[in-house]
PDB file with one MODEL, atoms N, CA, C and O in Angstrom:
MODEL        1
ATOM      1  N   UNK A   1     102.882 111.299  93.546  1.00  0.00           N
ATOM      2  CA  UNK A   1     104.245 110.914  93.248  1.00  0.00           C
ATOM      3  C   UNK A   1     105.234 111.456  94.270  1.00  0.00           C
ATOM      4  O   UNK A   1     106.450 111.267  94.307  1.00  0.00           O
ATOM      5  N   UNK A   2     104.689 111.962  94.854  1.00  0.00           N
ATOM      6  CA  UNK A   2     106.017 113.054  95.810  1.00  0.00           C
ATOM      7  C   UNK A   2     106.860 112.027  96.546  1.00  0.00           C
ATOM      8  O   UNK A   2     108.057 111.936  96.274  1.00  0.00           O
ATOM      9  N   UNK A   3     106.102 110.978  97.785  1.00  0.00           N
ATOM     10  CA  UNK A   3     106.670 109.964  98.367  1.00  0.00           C
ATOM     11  C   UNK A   3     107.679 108.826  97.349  1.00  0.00           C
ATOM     12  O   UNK A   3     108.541 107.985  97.602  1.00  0.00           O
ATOM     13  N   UNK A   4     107.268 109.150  96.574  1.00  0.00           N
ATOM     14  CA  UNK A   4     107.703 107.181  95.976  1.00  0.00           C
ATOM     15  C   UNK A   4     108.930 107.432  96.059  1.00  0.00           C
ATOM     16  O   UNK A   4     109.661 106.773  96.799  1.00  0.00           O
ATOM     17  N   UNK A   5     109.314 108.309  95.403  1.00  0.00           N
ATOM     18  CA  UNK A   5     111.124 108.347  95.644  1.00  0.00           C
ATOM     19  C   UNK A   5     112.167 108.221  96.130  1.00  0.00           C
ATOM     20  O   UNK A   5     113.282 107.994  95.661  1.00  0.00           O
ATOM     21  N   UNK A   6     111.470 108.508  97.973  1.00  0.00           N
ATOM     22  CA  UNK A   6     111.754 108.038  99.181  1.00  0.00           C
ATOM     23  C   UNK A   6     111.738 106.535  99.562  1.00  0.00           C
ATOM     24  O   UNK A   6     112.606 105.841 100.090  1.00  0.00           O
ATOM     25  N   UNK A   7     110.430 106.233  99.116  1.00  0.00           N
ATOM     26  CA  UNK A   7     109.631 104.694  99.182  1.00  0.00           C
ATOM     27  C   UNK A   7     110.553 103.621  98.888  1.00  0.00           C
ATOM     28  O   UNK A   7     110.906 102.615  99.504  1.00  0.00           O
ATOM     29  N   UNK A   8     110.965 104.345  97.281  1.00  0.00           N
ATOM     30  CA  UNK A   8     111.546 103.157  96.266  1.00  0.00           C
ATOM     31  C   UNK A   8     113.164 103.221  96.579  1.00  0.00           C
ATOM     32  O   UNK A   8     113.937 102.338  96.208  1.00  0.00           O
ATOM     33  N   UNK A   9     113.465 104.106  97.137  1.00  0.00           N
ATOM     34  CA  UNK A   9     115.137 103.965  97.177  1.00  0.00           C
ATOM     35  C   UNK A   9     115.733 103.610  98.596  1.00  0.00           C
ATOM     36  O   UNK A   9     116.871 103.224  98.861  1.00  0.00           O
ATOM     37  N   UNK A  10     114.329 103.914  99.700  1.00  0.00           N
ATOM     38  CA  UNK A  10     114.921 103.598 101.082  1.00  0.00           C
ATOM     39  C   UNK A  10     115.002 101.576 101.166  1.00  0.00           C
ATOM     40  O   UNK A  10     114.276 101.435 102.150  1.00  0.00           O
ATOM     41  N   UNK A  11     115.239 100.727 100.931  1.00  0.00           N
ATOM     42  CA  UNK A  11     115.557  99.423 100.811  1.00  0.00           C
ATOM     43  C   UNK A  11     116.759  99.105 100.259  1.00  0.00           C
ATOM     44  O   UNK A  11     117.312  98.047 100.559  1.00  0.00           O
ATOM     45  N   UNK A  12     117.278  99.943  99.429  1.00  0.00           N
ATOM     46  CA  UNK A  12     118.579  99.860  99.202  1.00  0.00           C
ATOM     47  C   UNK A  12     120.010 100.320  99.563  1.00  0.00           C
ATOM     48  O   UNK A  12     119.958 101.523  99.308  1.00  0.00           O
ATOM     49  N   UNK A  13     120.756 100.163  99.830  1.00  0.00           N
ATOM     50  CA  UNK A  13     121.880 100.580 100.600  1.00  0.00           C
ATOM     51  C   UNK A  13     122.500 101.636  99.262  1.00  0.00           C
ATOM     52  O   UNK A  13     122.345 101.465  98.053  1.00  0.00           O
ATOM     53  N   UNK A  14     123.190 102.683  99.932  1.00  0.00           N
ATOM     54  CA  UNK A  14     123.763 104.013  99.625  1.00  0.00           C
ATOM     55  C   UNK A  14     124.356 104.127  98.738  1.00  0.00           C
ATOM     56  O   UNK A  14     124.554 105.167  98.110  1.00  0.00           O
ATOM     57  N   UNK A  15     124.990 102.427  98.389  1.00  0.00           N
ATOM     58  CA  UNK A  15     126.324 102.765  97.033  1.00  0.00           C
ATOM     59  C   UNK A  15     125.237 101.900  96.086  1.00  0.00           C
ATOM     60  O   UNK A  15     125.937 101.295  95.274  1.00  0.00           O
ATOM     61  N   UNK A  16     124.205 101.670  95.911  1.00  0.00           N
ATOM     62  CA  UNK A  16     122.893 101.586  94.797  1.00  0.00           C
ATOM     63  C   UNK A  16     122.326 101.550  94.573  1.00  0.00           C
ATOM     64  O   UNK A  16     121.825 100.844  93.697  1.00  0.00           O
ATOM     65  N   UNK A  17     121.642 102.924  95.726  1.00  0.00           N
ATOM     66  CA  UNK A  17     120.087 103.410  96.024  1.00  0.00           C
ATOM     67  C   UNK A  17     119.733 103.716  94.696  1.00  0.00           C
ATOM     68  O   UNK A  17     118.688 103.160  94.359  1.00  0.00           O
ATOM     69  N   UNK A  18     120.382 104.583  93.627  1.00  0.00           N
ATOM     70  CA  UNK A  18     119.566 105.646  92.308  1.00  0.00           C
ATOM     71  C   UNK A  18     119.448 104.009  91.690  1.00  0.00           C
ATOM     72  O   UNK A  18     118.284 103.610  91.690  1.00  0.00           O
ATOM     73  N   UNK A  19     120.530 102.947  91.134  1.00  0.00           N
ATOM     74  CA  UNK A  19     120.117 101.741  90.412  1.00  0.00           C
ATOM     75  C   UNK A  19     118.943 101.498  91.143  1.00  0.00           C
ATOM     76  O   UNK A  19     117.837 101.443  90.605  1.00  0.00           O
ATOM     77  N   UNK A  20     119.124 101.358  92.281  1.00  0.00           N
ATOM     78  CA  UNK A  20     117.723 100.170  92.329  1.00  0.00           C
ATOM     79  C   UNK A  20     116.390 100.610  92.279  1.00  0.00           C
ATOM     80  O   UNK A  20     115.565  99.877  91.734  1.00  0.00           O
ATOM     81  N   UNK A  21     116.047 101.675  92.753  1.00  0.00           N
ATOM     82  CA  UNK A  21     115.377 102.637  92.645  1.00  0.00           C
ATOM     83  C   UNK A  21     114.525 102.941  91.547  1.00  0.00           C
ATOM     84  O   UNK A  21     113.296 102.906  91.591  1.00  0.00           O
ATOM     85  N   UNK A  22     115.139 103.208  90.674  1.00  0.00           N
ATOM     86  CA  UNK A  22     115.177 103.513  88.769  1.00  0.00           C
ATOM     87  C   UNK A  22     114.936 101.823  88.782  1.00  0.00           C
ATOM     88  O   UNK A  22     113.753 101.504  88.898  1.00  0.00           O
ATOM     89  N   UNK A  23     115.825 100.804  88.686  1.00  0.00           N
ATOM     90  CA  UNK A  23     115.022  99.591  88.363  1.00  0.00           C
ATOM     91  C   UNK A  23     113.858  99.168  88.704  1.00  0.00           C
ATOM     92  O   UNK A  23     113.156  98.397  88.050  1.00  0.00           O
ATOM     93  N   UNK A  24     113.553  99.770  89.981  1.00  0.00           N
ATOM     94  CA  UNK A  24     112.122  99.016  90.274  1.00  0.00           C
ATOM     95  C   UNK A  24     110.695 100.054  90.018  1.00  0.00           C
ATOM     96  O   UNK A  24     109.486  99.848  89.914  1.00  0.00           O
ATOM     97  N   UNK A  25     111.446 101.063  89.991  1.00  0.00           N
ATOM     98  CA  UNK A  25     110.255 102.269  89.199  1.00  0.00           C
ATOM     99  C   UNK A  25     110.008 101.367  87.692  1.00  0.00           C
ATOM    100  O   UNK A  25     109.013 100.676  87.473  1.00  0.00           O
ATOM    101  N   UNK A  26     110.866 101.513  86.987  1.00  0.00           N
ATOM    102  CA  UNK A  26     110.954 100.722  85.697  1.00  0.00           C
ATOM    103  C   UNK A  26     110.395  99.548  85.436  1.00  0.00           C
ATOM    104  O   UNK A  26     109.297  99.462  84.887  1.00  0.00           O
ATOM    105  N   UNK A  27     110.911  98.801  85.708  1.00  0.00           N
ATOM    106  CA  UNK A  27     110.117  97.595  85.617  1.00  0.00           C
ATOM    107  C   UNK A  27     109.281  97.437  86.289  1.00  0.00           C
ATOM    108  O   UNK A  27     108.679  96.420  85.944  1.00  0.00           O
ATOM    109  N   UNK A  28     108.751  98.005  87.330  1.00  0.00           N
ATOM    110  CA  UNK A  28     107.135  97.728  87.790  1.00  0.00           C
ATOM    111  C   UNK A  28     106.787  98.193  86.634  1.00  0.00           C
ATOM    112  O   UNK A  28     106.117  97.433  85.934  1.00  0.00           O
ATOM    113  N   UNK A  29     107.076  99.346  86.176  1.00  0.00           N
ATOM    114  CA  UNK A  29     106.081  99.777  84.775  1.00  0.00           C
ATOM    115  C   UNK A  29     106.118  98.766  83.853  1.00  0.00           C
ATOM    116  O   UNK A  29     105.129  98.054  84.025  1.00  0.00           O
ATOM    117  N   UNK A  30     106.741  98.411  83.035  1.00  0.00           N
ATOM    118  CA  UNK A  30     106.979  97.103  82.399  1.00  0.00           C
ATOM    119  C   UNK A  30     105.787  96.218  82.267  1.00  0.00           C
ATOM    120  O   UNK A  30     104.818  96.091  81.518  1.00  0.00           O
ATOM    121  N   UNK A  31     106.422  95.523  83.595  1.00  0.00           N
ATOM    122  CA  UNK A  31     105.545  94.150  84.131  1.00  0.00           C
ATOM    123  C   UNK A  31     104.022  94.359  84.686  1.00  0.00           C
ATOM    124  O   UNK A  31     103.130  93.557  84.961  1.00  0.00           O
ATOM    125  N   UNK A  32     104.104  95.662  84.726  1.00  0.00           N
ATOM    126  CA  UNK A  32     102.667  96.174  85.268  1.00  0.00           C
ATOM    127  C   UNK A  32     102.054  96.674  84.452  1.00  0.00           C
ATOM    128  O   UNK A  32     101.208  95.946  83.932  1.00  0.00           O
ATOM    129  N   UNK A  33     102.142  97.909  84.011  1.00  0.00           N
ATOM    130  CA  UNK A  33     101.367  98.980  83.179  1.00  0.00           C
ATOM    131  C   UNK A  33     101.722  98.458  82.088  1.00  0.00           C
ATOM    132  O   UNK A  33     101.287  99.425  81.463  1.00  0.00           O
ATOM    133  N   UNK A  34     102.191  97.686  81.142  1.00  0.00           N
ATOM    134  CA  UNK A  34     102.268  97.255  80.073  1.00  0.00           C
ATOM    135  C   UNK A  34     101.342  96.197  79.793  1.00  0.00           C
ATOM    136  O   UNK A  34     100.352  96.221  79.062  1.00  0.00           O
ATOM    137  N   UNK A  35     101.822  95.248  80.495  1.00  0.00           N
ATOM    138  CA  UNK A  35     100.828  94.073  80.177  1.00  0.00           C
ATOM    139  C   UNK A  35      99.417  93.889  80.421  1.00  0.00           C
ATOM    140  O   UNK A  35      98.580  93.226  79.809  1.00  0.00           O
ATOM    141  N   UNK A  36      99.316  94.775  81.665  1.00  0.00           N
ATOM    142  CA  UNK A  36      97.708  95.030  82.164  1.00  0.00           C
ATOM    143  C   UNK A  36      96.423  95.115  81.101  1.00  0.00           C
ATOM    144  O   UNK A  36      95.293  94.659  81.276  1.00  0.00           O
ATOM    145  N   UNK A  37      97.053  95.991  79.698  1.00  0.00           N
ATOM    146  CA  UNK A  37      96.050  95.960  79.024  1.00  0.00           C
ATOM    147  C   UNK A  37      95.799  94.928  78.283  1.00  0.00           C
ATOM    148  O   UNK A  37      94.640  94.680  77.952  1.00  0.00           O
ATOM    149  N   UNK A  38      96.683  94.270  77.957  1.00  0.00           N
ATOM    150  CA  UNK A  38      96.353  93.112  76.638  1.00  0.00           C
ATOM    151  C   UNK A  38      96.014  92.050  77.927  1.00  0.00           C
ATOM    152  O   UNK A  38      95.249  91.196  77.479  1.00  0.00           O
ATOM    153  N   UNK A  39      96.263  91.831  79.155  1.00  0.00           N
ATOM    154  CA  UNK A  39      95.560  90.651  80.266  1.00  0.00           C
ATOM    155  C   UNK A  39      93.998  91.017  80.445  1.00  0.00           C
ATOM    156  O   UNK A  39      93.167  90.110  80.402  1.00  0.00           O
ATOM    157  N   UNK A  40      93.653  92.209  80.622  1.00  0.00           N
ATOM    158  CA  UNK A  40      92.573  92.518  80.063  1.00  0.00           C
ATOM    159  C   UNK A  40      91.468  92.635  78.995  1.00  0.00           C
ATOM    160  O   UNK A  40      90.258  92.703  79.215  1.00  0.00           O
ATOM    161  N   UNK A  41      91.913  92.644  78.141  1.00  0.00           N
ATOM    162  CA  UNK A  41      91.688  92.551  76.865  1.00  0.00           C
ATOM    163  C   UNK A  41      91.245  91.193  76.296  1.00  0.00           C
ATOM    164  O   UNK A  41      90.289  90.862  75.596  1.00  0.00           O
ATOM    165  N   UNK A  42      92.202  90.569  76.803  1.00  0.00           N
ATOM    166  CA  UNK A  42      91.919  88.998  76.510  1.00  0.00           C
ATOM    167  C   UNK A  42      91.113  87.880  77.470  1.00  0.00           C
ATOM    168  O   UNK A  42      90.744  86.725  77.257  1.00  0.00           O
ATOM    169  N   UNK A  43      90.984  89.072  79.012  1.00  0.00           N
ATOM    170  CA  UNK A  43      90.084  88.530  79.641  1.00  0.00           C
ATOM    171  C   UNK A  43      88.082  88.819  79.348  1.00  0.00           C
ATOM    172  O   UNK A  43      87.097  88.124  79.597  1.00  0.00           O
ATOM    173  N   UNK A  44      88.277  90.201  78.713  1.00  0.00           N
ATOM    174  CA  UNK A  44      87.111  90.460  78.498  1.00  0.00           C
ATOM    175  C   UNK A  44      86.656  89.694  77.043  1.00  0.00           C
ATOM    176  O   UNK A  44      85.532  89.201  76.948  1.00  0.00           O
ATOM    177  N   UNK A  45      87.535  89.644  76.032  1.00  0.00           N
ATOM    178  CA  UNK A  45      86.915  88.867  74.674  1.00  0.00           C
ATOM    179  C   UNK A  45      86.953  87.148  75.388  1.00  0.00           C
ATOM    180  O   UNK A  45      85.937  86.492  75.160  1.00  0.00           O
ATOM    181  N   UNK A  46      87.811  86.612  76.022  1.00  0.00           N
ATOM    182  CA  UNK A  46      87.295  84.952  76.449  1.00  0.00           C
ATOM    183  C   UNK A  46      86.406  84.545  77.269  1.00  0.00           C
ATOM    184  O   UNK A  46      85.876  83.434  77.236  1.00  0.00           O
ATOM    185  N   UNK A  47      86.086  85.822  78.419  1.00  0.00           N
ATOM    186  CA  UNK A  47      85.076  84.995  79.325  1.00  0.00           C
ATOM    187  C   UNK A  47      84.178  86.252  79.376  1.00  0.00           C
ATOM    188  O   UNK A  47      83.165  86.288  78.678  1.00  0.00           O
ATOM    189  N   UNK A  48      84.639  87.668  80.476  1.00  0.00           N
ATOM    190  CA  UNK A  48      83.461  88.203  80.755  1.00  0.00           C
ATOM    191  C   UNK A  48      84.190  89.779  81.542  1.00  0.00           C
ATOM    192  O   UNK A  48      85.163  89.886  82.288  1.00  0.00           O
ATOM    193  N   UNK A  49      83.472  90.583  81.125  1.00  0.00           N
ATOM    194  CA  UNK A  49      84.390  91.955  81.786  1.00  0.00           C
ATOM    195  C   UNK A  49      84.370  92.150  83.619  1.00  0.00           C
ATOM    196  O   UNK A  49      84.998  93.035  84.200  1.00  0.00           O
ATOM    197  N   UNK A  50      83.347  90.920  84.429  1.00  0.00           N
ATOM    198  CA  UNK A  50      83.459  90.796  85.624  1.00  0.00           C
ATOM    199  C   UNK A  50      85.229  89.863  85.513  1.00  0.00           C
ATOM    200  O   UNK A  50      85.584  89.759  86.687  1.00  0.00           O
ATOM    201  N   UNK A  51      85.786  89.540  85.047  1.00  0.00           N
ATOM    202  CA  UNK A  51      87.122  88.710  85.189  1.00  0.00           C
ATOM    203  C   UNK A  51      88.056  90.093  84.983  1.00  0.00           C
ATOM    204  O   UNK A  51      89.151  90.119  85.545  1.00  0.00           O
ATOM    205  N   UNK A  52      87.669  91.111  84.267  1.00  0.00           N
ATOM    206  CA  UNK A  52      88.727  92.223  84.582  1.00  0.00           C
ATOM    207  C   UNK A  52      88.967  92.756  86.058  1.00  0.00           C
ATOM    208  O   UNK A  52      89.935  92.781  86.818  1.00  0.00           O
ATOM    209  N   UNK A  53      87.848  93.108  86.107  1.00  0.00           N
ATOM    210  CA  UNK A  53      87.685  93.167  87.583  1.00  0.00           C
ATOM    211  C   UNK A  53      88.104  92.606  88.998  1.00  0.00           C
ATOM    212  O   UNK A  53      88.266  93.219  90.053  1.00  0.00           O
ATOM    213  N   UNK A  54      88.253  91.032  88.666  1.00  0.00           N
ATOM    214  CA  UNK A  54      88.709  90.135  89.643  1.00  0.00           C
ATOM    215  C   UNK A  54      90.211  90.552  89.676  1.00  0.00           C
ATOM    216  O   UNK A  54      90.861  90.970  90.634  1.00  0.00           O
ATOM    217  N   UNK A  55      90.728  90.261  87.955  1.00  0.00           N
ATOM    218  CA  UNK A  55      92.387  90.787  87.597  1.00  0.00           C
ATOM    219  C   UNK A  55      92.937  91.884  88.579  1.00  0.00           C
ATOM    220  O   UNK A  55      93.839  91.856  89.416  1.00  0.00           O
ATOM    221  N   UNK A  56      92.123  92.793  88.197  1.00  0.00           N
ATOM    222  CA  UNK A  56      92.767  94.374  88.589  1.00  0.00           C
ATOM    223  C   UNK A  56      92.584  94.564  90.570  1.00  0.00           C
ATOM    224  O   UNK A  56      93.197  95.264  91.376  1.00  0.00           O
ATOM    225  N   UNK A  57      91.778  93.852  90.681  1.00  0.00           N
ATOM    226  CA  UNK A  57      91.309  93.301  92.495  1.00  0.00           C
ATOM    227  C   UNK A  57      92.707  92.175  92.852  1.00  0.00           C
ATOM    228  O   UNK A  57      93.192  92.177  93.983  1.00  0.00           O
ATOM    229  N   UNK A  58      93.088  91.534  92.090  1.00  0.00           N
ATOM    230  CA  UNK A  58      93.735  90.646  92.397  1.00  0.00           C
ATOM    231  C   UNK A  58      95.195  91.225  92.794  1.00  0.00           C
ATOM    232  O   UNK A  58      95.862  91.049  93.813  1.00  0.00           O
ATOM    233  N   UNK A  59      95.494  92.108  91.424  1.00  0.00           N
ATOM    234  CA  UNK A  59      96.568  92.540  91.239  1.00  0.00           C
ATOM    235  C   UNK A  59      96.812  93.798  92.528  1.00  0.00           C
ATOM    236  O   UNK A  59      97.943  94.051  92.942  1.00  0.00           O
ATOM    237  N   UNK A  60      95.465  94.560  93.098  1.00  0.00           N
ATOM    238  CA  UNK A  60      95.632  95.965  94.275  1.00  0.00           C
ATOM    239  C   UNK A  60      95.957  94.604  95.333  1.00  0.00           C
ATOM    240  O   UNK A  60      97.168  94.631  95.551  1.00  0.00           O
ATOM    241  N   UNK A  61      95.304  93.408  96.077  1.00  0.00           N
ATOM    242  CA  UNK A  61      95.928  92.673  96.873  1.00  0.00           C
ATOM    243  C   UNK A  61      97.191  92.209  96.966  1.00  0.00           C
ATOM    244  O   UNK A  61      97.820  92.239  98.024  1.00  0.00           O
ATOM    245  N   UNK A  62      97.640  91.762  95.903  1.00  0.00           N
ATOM    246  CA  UNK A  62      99.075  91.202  95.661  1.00  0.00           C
ATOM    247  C   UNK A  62     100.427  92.667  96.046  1.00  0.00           C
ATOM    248  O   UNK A  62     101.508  92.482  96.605  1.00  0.00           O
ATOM    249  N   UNK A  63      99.850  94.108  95.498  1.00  0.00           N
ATOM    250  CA  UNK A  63     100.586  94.982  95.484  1.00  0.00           C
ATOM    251  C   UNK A  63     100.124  95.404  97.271  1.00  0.00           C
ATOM    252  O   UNK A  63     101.112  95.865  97.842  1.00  0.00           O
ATOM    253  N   UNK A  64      99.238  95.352  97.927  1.00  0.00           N
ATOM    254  CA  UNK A  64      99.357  95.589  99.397  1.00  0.00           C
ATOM    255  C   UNK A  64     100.338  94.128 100.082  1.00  0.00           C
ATOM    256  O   UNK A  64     101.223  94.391 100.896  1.00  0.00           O
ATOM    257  N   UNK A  65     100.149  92.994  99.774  1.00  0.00           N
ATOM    258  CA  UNK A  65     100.739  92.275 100.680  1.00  0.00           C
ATOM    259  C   UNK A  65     102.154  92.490 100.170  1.00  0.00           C
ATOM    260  O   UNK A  65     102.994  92.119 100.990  1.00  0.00           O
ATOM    261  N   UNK A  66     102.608  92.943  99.142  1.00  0.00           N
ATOM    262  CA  UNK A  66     104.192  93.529  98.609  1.00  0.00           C
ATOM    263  C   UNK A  66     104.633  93.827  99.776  1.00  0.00           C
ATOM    264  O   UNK A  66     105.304  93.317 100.674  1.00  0.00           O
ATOM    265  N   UNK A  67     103.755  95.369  99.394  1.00  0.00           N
ATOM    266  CA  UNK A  67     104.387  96.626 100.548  1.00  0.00           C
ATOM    267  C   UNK A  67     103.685  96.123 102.262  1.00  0.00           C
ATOM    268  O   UNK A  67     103.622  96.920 103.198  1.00  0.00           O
ATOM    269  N   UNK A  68     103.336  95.019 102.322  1.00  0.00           N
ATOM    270  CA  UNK A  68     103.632  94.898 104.142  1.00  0.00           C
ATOM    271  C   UNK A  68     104.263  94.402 104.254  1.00  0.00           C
ATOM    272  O   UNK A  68     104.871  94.620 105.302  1.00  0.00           O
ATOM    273  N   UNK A  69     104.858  93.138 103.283  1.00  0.00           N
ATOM    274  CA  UNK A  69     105.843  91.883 103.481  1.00  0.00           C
ATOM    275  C   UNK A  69     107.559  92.827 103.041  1.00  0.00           C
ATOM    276  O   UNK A  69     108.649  92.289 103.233  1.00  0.00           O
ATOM    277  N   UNK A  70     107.432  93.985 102.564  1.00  0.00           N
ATOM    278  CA  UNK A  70     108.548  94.529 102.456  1.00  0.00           C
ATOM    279  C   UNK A  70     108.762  94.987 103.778  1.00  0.00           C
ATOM    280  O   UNK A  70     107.853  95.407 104.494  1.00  0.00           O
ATOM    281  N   UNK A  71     110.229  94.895 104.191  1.00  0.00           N
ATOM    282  CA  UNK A  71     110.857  95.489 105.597  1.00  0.00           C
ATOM    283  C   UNK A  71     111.508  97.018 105.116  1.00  0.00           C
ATOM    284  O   UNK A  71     111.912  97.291 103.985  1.00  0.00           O
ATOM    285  N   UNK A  72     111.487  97.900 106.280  1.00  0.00           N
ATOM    286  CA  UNK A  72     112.173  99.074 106.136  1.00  0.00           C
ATOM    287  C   UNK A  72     113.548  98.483 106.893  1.00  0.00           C
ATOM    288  O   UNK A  72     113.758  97.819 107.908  1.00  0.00           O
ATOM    289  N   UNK A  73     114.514  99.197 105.655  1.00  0.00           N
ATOM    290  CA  UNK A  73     115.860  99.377 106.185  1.00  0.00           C
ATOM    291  C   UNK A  73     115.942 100.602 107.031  1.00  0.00           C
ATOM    292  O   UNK A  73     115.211 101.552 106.752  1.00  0.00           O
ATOM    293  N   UNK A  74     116.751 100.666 108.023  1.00  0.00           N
ATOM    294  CA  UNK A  74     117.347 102.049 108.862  1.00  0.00           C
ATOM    295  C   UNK A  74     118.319 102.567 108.102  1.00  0.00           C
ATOM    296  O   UNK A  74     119.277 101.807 107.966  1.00  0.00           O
ATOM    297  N   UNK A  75     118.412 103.729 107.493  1.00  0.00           N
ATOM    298  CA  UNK A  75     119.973 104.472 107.121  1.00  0.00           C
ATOM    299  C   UNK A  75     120.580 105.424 107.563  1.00  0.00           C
ATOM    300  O   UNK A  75     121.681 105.722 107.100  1.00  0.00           O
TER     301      UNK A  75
ENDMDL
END
């Protein structure tokens, strides 16, 4: 955890670095760590616990091409 703080607030400009920051800590949790289990859950009772797997593979790709397709701001 030490970096993220840096991570998550350097993209935003100075007068609403702590908002945006705090919003996107936040709702990644949300949209992420919330739902993950019941997408799981419902992938392993309909098809097969190799489809969790694909999910959670799918989801570490999607979160690397995030953070390359994100630009660093200079401040």
């Amino acid at each position: 955890y030490g970096p993220i703080g840096a991570a998550l607030a350097a993209p935003f400009p100075t007068t609403v670095r702590y908002t945006g920051a705090s919003m996107t800590f936040n709702l990644g949790g949300i949209f992420g760590a919330s739902l993950a289990p019941y997408i799981a859950t419902w992938l392993a009772t309909h098809y097969s616990l190799d489809y969790v797997g694909y999910y959670l593979a799918a989801s570490a790709v999607i979160s690397l091409v995030c953070i390359r397709l994100s630009g660093r701001e200079e401040v």
